[in-house]
VEXDREN-2710 file (C-alpha; in Angstrom, 1 decimal):
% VEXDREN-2710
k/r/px/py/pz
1/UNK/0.0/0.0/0.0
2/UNK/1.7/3.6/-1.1
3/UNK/2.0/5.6/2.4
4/UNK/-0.1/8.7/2.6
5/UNK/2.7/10.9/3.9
6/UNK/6.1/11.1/2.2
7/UNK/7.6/14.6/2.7
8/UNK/9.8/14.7/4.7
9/UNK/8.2/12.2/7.6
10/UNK/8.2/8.7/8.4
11/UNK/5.4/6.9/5.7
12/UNK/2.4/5.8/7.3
13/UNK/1.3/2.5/6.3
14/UNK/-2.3/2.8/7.2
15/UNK/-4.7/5.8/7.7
16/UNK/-4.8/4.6/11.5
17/UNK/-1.5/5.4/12.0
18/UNK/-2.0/8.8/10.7
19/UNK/-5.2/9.8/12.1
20/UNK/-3.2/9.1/15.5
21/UNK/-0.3/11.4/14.8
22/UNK/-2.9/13.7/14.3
23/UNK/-4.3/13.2/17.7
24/UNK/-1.2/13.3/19.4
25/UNK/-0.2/16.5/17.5
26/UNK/-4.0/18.1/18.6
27/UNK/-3.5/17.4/22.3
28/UNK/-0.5/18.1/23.0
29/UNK/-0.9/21.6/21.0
30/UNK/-4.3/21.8/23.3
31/UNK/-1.8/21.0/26.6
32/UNK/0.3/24.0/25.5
33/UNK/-2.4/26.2/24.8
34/UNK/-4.1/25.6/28.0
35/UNK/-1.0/25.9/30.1
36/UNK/-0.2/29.0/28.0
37/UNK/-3.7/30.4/28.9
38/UNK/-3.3/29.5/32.4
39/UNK/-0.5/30.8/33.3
40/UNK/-0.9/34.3/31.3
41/UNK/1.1/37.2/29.6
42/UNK/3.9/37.3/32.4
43/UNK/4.9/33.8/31.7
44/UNK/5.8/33.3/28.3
45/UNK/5.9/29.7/27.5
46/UNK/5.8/30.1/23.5
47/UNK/9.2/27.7/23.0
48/UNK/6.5/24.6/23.9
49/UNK/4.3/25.3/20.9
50/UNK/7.3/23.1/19.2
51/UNK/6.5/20.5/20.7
52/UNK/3.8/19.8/18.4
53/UNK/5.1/21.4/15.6
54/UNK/8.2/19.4/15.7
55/UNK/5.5/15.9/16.0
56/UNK/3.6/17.2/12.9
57/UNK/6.9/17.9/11.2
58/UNK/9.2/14.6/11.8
59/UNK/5.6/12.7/11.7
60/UNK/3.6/13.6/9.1
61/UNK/6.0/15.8/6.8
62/UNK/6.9/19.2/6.3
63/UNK/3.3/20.5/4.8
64/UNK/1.5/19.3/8.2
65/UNK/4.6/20.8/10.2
66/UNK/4.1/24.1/8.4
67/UNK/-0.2/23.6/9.3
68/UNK/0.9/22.9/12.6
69/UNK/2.7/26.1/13.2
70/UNK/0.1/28.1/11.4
71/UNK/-2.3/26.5/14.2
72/UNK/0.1/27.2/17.3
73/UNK/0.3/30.8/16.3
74/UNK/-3.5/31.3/16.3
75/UNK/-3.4/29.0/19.5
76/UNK/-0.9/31.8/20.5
77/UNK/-3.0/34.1/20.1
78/UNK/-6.2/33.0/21.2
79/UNK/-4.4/32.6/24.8
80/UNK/-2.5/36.1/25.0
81/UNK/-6.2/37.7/24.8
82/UNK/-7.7/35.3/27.1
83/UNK/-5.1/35.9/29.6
84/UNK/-6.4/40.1/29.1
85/UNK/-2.8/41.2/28.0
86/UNK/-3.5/44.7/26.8
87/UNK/-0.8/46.1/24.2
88/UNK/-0.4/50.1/24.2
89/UNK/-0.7/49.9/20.2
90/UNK/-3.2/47.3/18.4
91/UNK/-0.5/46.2/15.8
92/UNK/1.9/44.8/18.2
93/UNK/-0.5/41.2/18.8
94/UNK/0.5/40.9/15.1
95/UNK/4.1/41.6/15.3
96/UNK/4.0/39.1/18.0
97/UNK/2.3/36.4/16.3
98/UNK/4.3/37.0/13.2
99/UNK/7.6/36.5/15.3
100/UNK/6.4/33.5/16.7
101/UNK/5.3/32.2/13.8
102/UNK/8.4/32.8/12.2
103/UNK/9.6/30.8/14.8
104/UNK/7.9/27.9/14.0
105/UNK/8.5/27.5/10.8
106/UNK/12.1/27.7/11.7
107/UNK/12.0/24.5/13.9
108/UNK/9.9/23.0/10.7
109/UNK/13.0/24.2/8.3
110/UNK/15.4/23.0/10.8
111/UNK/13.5/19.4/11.2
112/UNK/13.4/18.9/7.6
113/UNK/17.2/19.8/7.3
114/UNK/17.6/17.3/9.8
115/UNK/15.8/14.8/8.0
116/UNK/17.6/15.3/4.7
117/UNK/21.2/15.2/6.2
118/UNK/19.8/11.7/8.1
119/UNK/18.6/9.8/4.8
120/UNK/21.8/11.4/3.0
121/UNK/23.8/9.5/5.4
122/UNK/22.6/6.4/5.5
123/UNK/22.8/6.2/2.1
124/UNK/26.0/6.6/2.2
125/UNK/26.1/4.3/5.1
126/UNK/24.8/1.5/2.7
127/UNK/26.3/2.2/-0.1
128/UNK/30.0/0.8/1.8
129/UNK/28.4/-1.6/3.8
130/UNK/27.5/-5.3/3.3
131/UNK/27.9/-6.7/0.1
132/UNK/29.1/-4.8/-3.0
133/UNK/28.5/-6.0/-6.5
134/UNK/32.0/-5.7/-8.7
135/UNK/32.0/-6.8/-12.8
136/UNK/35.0/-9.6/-12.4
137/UNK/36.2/-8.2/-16.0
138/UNK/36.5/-4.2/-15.9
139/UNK/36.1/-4.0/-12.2
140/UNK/32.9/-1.8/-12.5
141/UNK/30.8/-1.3/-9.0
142/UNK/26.8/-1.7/-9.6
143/UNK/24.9/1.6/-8.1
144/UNK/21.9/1.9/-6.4
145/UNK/20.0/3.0/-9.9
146/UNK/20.7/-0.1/-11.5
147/UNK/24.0/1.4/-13.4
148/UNK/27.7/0.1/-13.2
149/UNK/30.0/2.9/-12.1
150/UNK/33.7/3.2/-12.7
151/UNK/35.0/2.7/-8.7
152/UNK/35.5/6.5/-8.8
153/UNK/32.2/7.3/-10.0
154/UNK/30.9/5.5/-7.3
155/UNK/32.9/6.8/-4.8
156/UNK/32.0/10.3/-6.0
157/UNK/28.4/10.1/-6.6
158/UNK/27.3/7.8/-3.9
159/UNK/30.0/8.1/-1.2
160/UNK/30.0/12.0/-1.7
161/UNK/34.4/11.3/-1.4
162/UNK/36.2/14.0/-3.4
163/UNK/39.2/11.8/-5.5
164/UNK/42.8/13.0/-5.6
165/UNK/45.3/11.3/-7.9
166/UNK/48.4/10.0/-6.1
167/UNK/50.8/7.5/-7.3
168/UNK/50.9/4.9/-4.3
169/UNK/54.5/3.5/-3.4
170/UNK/54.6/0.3/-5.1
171/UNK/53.5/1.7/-8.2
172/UNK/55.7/4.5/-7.8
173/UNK/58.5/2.2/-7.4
174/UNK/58.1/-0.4/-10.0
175/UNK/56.8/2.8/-12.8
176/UNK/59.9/5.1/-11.9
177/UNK/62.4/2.4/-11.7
178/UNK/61.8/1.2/-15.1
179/UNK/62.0/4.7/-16.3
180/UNK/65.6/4.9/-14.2
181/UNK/66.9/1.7/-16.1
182/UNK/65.6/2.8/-19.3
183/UNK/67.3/6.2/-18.7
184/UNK/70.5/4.8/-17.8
185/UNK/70.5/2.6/-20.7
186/UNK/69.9/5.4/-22.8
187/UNK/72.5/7.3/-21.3
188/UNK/75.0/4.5/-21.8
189/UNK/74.8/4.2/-25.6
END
C-alpha cells in the first residue's frame, strides 16, 4: 500500500496510524495552549508550541509541520487575549504572532534539514556496507540505480568522497624504476 505521507516524515502505512499522529499533535498543542492560557502574559511559554510542531513535522512531513505552526500561532493568540494582556498599540499582537510564527516555521525548516542530512547518510552508510556488487572483468561497481559505475564514480556520486590522484609507493617504485633503467640505458649508448 503507497504511504499517505512522504515529505519529509516517516510513511504511514495505514490511515490509523495517521489519524493518531494527528491526535497526538491536537492534544499536545491543546496542553500548551491551555497551560499558555493559564499561566498568562507574564509567563511566556511560547518555545512549547514546538513540541507539536516538531510531532507534525518529523511525523507527518513538512506541509502538516508548516499547518501545525500556522495553528500554534493562532493558538498563541487565542491565549495572549484570554489571559487580558492589553498592548499600548493594536499592531503589536500581530508583530508578535508573526515572530512566533516565524519561529515555527524555523524549527519546521530545521526538522526537515535534519531529515535530509539523516537519509543522506545512511545512504552513504549502505552504499560501503554489506555486500558490493564488482564486474569480475572491468572492475565496474553496480549503483543503487541499476547502473555500473567506474570505482571512482561511485565513490563520487554515492559516497560523496572528493578523488585525488596520487601515485601509491609500489607503483611508484616499480613505474619510476623502469623509467631509471631505461634512462640509464639510454645514457650508456
Amino acid at each position: 500500500m503507497k504511504s499517505l505521507v512522504e515529505d519529509g516524515g516517516e510513511p504511514h502505512r495505514s490511515a490509523k496510524g495517521w489519524v493518531r499522529h494527528v491526535a497526538w499533535v491536537a492534544l499536545s498543542l491543546a496542553t500548551v495552549g491551555y497551560i499558555d492560557a493559564v499561566t498568562g502574559y507574564e509567563v511566556s511559554v511560547f518555545l512549547l508550541y514546538i513540541v507539536p510542531v516538531a510531532l507534525a513535522t518529523r511525523r507527518m512531513g513538512t506541509a502538516a509541520g508548516l499547518l501545525t505552526a500556522m495553528i500554534a500561532t493562532a493558538v498563541w493568540v487565542w491565549a495572549d487575549m484570554y489571559s487580558g494582556h492589553v498592548y499600548s498599540r493594536p499592531w503589536i499582537l500581530y508583530v508578535n504572532a508573526f515572530n512566533r510564527m516565524m519561529c515555527f516555521i524555523l524549527a519546521v525548516a530545521a526538522i526537515r534539514y535534519l531529515r535530509v542530512r539523516q537519509t543522506a547518510l545512511l545512504q552513504q552508510i549502505e552504499a560501503f556496507s554489506g555486500q558490493l556488487a564488482a564486474c569480475a572483468q572491468c572492475h565496474r561497481l553496480a549503483g543503487t540505480d541499476g547502473y555500473w559505475l567506474a570505482a571512482e564514480d561511485y565513490l563520487r556520486e554515492i559516497g560523496g568522497a572528493e578523488i585525488h590522484h596520487k601515485v601509491c609507493p609500489d607503483c611508484a617504485r616499480r613505474t619510476y624504476a623502469r623509467a631509471a633503467y631505461r634512462y640509464s640505458a639510454e645514457q650508456a649508448n
